[in-house]
C-alpha positions as CSV (number, residue, x, y, z in Angstrom):
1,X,-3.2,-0.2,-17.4
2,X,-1.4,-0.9,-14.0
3,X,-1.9,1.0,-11.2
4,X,-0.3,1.1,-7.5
5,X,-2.7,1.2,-4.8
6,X,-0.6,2.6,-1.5
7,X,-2.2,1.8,1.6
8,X,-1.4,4.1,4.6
9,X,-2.6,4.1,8.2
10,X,-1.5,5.6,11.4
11,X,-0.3,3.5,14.4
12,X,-3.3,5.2,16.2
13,X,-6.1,3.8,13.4
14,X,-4.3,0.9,13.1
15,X,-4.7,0.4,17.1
16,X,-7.9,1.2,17.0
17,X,-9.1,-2.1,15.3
18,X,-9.8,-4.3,18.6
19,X,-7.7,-7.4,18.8
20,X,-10.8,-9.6,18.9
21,X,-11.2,-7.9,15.3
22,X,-8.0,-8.0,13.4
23,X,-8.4,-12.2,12.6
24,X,-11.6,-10.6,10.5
25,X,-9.8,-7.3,9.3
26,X,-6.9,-9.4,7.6
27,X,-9.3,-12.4,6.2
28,X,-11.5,-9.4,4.7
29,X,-7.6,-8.3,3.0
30,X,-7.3,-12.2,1.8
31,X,-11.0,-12.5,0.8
32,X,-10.6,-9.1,-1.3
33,X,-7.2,-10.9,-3.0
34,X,-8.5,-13.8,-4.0
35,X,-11.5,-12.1,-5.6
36,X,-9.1,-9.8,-7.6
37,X,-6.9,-12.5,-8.4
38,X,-10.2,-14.4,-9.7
39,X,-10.8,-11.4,-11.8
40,X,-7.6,-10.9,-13.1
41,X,-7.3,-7.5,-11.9
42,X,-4.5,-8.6,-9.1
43,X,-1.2,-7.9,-10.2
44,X,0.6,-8.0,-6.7
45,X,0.0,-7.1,-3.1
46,X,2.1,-7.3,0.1
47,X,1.6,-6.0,3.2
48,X,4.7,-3.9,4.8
49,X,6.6,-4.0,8.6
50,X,6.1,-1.2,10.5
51,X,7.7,2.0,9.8
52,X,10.5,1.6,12.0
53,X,11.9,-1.2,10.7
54,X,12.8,0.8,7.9
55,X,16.1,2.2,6.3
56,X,16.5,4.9,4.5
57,X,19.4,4.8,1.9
58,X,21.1,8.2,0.1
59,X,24.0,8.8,-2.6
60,X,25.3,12.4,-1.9
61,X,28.4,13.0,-3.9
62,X,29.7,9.3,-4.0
63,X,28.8,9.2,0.1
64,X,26.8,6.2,1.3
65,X,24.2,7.3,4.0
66,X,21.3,4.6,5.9
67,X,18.9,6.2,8.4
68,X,17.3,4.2,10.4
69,X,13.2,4.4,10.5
70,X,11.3,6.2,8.3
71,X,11.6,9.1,6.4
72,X,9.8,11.7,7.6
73,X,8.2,12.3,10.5
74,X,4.4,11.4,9.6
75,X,1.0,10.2,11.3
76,X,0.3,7.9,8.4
77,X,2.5,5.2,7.2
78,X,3.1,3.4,4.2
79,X,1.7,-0.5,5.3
80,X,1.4,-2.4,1.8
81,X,0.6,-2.1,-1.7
82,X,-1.6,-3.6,-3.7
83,X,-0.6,-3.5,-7.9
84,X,-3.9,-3.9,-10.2
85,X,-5.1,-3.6,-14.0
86,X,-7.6,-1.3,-14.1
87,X,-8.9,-0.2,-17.4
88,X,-8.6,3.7,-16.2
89,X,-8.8,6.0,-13.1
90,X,-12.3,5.0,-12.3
91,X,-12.1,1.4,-12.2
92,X,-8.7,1.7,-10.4
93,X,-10.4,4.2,-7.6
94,X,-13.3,1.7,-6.9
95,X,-10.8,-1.3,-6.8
96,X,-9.5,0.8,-3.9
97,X,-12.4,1.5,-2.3
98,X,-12.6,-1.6,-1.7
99,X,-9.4,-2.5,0.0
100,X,-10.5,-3.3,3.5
101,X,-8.1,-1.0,4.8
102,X,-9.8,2.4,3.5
103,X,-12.0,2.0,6.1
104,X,-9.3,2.6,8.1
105,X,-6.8,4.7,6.2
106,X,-6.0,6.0,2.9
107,X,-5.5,4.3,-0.1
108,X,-3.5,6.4,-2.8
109,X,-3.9,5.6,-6.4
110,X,-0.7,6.2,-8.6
111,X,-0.9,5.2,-12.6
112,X,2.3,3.0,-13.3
113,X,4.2,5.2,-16.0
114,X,4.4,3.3,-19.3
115,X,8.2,2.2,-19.8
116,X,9.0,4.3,-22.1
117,X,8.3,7.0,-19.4
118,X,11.0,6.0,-17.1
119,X,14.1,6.7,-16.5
């Protein structure tokens, strides 16, 4: 089963890492990739721009609208994503404890909906 691992963070915890640290904080990230890749567990992951690079799109009765930025005023911002196979909740849960970034921020787990599920 796939699951979506959402990483979020605030500008504050993401300042918080010392510059002298972050070469280590995103080779842990790369380290942690290749070992899911190895195990055949990585599906996907990415790492995002910052929030306010963002655009927000809307249909509203035929009307285009973009927002620039993101979408709601928030501490915590969406930064990347990692997609896995996980053979259920647990397994996905500990593959996302052990995204470097926990330690920092959250990491929310979302099943992928079979296709059949979607609209």
């Amino acid at each position: 089963m796939r699951y979506l691992c959402l990483i979020y963070a605030s500008e504050a915890q993401m300042a918080g890492v010392p510059a002298e640290d972050m070469p280590q904080f995103v080779n842990a990230h790369l380290d942690y990739d290749d070992a899911l890749r190895a195990s055949g567990q990585l599906v996907e992951t990415e790492a995002l721009e910052a929030a306010h690079t963002a655009a927000i799109v809307r249909v509203r009765r035929g009307q285009l609208s973009v927002t620039d930025g993101p979408f709601a005023e928030t501490s915590e911002q969406l930064g990347g994503f990692y997609l896995v196979e996980a053979a259920n909740d647990d397994e996905a849960v500990r593959i996302a404890s052990g995204i470097p970034s926990a330690r920092i921020g959250s990491i929310e787990v979302r099943p992928i909906a079979p296709p059949e599920q979607t609209p």
